[in-house]
C-alpha positions in Angstrom: 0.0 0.0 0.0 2.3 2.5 -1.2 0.3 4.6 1.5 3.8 5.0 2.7 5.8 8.1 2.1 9.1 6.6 1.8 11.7 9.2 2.2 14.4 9.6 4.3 14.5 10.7 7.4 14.7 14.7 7.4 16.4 14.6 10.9 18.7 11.8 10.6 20.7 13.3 7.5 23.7 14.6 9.3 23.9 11.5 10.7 23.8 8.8 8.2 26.5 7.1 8.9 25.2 6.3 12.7 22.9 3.3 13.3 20.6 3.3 16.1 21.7 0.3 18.2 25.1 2.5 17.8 24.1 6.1 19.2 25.8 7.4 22.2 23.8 8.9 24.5 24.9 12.3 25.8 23.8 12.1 29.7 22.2 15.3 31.2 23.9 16.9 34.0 23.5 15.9 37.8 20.9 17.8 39.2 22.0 21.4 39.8 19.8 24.8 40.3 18.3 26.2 37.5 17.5 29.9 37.4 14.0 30.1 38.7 11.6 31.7 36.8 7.6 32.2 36.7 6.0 28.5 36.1 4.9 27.8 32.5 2.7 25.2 31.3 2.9 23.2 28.1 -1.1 25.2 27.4 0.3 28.8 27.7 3.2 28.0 25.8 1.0 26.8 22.4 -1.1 29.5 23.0 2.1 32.0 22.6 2.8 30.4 19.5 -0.3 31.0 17.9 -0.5 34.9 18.9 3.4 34.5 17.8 2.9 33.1 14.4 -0.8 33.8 13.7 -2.2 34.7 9.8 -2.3 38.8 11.3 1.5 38.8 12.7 4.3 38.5 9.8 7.3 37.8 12.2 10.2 37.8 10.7 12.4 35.5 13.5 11.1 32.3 15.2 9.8 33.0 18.7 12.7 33.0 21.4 12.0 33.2 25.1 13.8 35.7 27.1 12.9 34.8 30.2 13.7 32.1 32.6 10.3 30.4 32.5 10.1 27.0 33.8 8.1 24.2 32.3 8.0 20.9 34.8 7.1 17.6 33.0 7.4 14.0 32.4 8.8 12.6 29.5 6.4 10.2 27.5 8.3 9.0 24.6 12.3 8.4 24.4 15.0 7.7 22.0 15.6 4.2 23.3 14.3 2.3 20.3 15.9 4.3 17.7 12.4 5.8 16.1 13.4 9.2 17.8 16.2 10.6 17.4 17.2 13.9 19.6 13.8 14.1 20.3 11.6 13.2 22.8 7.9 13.9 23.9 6.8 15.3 27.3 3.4 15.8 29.1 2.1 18.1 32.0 -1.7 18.3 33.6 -2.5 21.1 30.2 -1.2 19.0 27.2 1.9 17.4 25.4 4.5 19.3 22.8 8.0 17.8 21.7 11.1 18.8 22.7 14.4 19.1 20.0 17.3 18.5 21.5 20.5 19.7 20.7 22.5 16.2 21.5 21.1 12.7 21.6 19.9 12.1 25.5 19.6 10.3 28.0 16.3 11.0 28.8 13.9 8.4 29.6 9.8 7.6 29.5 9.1 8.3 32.6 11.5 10.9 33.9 9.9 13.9 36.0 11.8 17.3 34.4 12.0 20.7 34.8 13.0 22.6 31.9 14.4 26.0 31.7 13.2 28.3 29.0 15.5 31.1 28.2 16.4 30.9 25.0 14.6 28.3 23.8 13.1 28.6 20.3 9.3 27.8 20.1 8.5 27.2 16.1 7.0 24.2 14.3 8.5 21.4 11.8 5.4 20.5 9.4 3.0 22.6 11.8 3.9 20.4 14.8 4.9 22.6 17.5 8.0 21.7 19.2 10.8 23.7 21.8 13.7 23.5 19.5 17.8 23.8 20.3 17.5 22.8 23.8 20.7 22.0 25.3 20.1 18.9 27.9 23.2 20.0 29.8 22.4 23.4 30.4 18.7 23.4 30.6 17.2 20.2 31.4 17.8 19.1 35.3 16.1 15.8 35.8 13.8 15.6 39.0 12.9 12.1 39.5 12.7 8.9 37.1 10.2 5.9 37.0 6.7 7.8 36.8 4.0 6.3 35.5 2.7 6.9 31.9 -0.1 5.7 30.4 -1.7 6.3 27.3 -4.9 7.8 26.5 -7.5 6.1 24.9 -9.1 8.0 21.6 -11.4 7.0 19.0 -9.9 7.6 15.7 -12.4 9.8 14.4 -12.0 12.1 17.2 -8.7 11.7 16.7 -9.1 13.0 13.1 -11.6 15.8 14.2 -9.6 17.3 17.0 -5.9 16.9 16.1 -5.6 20.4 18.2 -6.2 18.6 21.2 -4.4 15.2 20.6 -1.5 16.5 18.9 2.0 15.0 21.0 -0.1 12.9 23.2 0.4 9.4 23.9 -2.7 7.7 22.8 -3.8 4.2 22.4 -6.7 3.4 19.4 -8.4 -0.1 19.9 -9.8 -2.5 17.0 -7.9 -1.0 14.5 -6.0 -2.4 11.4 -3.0 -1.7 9.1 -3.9 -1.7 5.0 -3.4 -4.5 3.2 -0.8 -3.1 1.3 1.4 -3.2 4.6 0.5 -6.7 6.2 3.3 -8.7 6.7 5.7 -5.8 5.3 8.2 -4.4 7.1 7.8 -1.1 9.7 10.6 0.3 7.5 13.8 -0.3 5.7 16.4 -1.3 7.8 18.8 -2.1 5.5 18.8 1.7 3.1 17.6 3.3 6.7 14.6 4.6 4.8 10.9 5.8 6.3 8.2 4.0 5.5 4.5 5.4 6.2 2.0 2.8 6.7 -1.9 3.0 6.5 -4.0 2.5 9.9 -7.5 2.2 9.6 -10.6 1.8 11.9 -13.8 -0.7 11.0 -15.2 2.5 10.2 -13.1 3.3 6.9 -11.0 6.5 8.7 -7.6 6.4 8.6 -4.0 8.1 9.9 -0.7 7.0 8.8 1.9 5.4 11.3 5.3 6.0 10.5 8.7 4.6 11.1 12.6 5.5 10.9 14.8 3.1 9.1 16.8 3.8 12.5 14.4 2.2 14.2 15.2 -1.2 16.2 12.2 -2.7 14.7 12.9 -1.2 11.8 13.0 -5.0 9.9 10.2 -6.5 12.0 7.0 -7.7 10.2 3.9 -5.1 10.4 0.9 -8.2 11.8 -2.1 -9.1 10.1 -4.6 -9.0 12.4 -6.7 -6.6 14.4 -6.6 -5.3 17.6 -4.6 -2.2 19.6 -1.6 0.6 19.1 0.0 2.5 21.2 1.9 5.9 19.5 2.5 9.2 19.9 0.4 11.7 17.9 2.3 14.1 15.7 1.4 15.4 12.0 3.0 17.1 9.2 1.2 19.8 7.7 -2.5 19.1 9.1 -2.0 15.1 8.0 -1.8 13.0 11.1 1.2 10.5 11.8 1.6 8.2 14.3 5.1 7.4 16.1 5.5 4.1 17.7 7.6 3.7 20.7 8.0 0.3 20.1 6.6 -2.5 18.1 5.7 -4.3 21.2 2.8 -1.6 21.8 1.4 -3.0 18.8 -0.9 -5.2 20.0 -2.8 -7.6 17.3 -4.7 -10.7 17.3 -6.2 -13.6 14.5 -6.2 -12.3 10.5 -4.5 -14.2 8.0 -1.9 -12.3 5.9 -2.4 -11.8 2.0 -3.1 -14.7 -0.3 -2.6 -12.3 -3.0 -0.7 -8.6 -2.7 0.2 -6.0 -5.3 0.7 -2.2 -3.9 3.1 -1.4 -6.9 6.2 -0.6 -4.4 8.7 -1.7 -7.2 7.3 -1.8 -10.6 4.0 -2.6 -12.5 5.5 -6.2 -14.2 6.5 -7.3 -10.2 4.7 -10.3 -9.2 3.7 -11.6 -12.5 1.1 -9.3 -13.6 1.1 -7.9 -17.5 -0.4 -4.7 -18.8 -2.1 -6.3 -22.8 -4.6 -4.7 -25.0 -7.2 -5.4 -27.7 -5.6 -6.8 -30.7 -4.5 -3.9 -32.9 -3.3 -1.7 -30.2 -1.6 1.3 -32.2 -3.6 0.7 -36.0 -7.2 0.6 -35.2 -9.6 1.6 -32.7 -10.2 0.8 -29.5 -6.2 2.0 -29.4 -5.6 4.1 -33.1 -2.8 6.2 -31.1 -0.9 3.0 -29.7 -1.4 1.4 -26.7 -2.2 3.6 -23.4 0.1 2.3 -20.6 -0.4 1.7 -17.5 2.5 3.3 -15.2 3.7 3.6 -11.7 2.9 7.2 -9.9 3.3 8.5 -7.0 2.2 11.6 -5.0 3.7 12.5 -1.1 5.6 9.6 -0.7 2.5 6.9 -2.0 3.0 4.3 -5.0 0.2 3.1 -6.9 -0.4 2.1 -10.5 -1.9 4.4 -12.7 -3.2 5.4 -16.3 -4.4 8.3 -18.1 -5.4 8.9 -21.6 -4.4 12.5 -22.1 -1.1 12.6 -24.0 0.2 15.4 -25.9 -2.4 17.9 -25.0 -5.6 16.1 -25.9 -7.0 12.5 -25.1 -6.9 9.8 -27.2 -9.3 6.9 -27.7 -8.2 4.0 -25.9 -8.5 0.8 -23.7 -6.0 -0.4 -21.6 -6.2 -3.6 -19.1 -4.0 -4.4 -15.8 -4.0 -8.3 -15.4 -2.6 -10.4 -12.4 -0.9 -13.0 -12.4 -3.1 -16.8 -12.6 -4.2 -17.8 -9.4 -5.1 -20.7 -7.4 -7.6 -20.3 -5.4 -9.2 -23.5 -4.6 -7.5 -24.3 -1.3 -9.1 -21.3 0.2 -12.4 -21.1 2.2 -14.0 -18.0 1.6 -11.5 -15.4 -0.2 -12.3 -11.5 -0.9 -10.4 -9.0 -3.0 -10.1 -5.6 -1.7 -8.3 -2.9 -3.5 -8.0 0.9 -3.0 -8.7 3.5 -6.4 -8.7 7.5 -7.0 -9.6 8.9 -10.1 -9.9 12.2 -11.3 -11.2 14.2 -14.5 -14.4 13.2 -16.5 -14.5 10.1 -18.5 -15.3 6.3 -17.9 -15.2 4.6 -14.5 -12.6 1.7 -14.0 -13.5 -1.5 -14.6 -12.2 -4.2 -12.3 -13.1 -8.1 -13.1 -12.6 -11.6 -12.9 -12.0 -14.5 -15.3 -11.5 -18.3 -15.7 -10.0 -18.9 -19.0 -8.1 -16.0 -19.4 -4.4 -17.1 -20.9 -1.6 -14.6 -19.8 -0.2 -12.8 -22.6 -3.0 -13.3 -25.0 -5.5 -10.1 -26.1 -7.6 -9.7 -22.8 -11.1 -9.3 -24.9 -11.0 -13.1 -26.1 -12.0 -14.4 -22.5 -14.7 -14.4 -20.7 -14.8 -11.5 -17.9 -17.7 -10.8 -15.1 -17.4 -7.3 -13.5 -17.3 -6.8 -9.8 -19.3 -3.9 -7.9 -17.4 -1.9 -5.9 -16.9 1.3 -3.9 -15.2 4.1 -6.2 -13.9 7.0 -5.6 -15.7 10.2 -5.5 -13.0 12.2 -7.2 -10.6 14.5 -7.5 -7.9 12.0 -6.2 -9.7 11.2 -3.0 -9.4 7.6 -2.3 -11.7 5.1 -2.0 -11.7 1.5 -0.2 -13.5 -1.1 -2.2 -14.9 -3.1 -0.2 -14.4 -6.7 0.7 -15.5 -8.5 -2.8 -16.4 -12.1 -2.3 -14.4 -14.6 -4.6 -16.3 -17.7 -3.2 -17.4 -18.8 -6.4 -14.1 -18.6 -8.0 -12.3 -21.7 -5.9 -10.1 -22.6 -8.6 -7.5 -22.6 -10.7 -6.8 -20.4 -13.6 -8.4 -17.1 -11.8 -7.4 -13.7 -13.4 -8.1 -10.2 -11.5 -8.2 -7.1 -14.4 -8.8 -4.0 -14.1 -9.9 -2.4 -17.3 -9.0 1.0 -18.4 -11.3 3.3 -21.5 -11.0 6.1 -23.1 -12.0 8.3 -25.9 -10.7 10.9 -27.9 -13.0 13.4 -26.3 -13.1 12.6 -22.3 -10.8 10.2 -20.1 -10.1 10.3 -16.6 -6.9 9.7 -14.9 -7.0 6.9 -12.5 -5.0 5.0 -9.9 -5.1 1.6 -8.4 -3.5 0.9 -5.3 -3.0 -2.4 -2.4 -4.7 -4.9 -4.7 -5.4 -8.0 -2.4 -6.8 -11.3 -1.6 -7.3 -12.6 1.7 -9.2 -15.8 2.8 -11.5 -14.3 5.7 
């Protein structure tokens, strides 16, 4: 489910030759006096950044406090497993923000803080607010370690609806599940020390993304298959939620049987067996008189997906294009489904996805026999849309072929994508 962003990790590129199990932990100083100041709390400070940076003030230098305000505070999410890096999260009784440090620390979850201000910069990194350039020596003193933190638990859509109020917070969402396109895949790449974003989704269709550093400890482990409960902090970049796990122990799954079948069109569109064909005559005669209209892999924010358009060289061009899978066996299942996720937008006709019996890879697509599935599309302008769990109970066989089938004229023609193409066995 190319629902991942995969790029590297904007924080860790000055340090790309480190490895996580391998970063040395700069200690903060033994507990010393601070210089006092009046008491600030993680509420009053978010509510000076946005009179600081609001649409009416035009600053034109990040917010510095000049003051010795202190902020007292328990840490909520380290460093230890590698999926932050000079970074941690912290709490009081008014909310949660993240702190930037200036060296990797030695700060724990759990660790009861007090915080100097002066100096500090209060901005934002993708619109979440953090305190940035904080030097653990000189302004963190640690109070007391081993505090209890637990997480709070949040419905997804409120989640969605009030990221305001849940933004840094430890939170845990319940019966929740990753896409498809991620089952079984890893958190991240461990091995190029990549980011991965992964889909999460609720029974109820919404969904945030859960990222992970190719830092990370658990970097290589498998992302489970099943449903159940997550454990993260909440952070976002530029209004779109993401997740951070702590660890992939506070992933929490049960039951659900990984892919039968999975195509999310990471690599390339011919991975996997599957073919792209057309109508006999592609490139003379109609339904293709321009040549044939490929299909191709995209990508937008980090996602990869399969996708086709017919508008070439300023205009659109008659067409019909079909994406095939490979042959599959299906007769050892017990009651399979095909889900897949699709996006389309510009006026022309809807995709067509369907099934066949006695299609022969490599031959012209419109000489089998083809039954069309009904599904949930998209609504448009490149919002996505889940189809739906299609049952392929009467299809427990061999020889099974999933299409998706692509038209075109030379007057209208939509530009659509396909993405996580899977069959389980529910």
């Amino acid at each position: 489910m190319k629902h991942y962003k995969i790029y590297t990790f904007l924080s860790l590129a000055a340090v790309l030759t480190l490895s996580a199990c391998k970063k040395k932990f700069d200690e903060p100083a033994p507990p010393a006096s601070l210089p006092s100041g009046n008491v600030i709390t993680i509420d009053s400070i978010k509510k000076q950044y946005a009179a600081y940076y609001s649409p009416t003030n035009t600053p034109s230098s990040a917010f510095k406090f000049k003051d010795d305000a202190t902020l007292y505070c328990t840490v909520t999410a380290d460093e230890a497993s590698g999926n932050l890096y000079k970074s941690v999260f912290v709490r009081d009784n008014t909310g949660a923000i993240q702190l930037k440090l200036m060296n990797a620390g030695g700060l724990a979850v759990g660790d009861s803080i007090m915080l100097n201000l002066n100096g500090v910069i209060l901005n934002d990194y993708g619109k979440l607010i953090q305190l940035d350039s904080i030097d653990l020596e000189r302004k963190i003193r640690k109070i007391s370690s081993g505090r209890t933190v637990l997480p709070t638990k949040v419905t997804m859509l409120d989640l969605i609806s009030n990221l305001p109020k849940w933004e840094s917070k430890l939170i845990r969402l319940d019966t929740v599940e990753f896409d498809n396109g991620s089952k079984n895949q890893p958190y991240a790449d461990a091995v190029n020390k990549v980011s991965i974003d992964h889909i999460l989704r609720n029974a109820g269709g919404q969904s945030v993304v859960v990222r992970s550093s190719g830092y990370a400890n658990f970097a290589a482990a498998k992302i489970p298959c099943g449903k159940g409960s997550l454990v993260a902090i909440v952070g976002q970049y530029n209004g779109a939620i993401q997740l951070t796990l702590r660890s992939a122990t506070e992933v929490t799954f049960a039951g659900g049987n990984c892919p039968i079948l999975m195509k999310n069109f990471n690599d390339n569109i011919g991975s996997g067996g599957w073919t792209v064909a057309y109508p006999a005559g592609s490139g003379t005669n109609t339904p293709n008189p321009n040549g044939p209209i490929n299909w191709t892999i995209g990508s937008f924010s980090g996602r990869y997906y399969a996708m086709i358009s017919n508008y070439i060289g300023g205009s659109n061009k008659a067409c019909e294009s079909w994406l095939l899978s490979p042959a599959l066996n299906l007769s050892a299942t017990n009651n399979p489904v095909l889900n897949f996720n699709n996006a389309y937008k510009f006026t022309g006709p809807p995709i067509q996805a369907l099934i066949s019996t006695n299609y022969t890879t490599g031959t012209d697509p419109t000489t089998a026999t083809w039954t069309p599935f009904t599904f949930s599309l998209s609504t448009g302008n490149y919002v996505w849309a889940n189809s739906g769990n299609i049952p392929l109970t009467a299809y427990k066989q061999n020889n099974v072929t999933i299409a998706f089938k692509y038209t075109g004229t030379s007057t209208t023609g939509s530009t659509w994508q396909i993405d996580d193409v899977a069959i389980l066995d529910n």
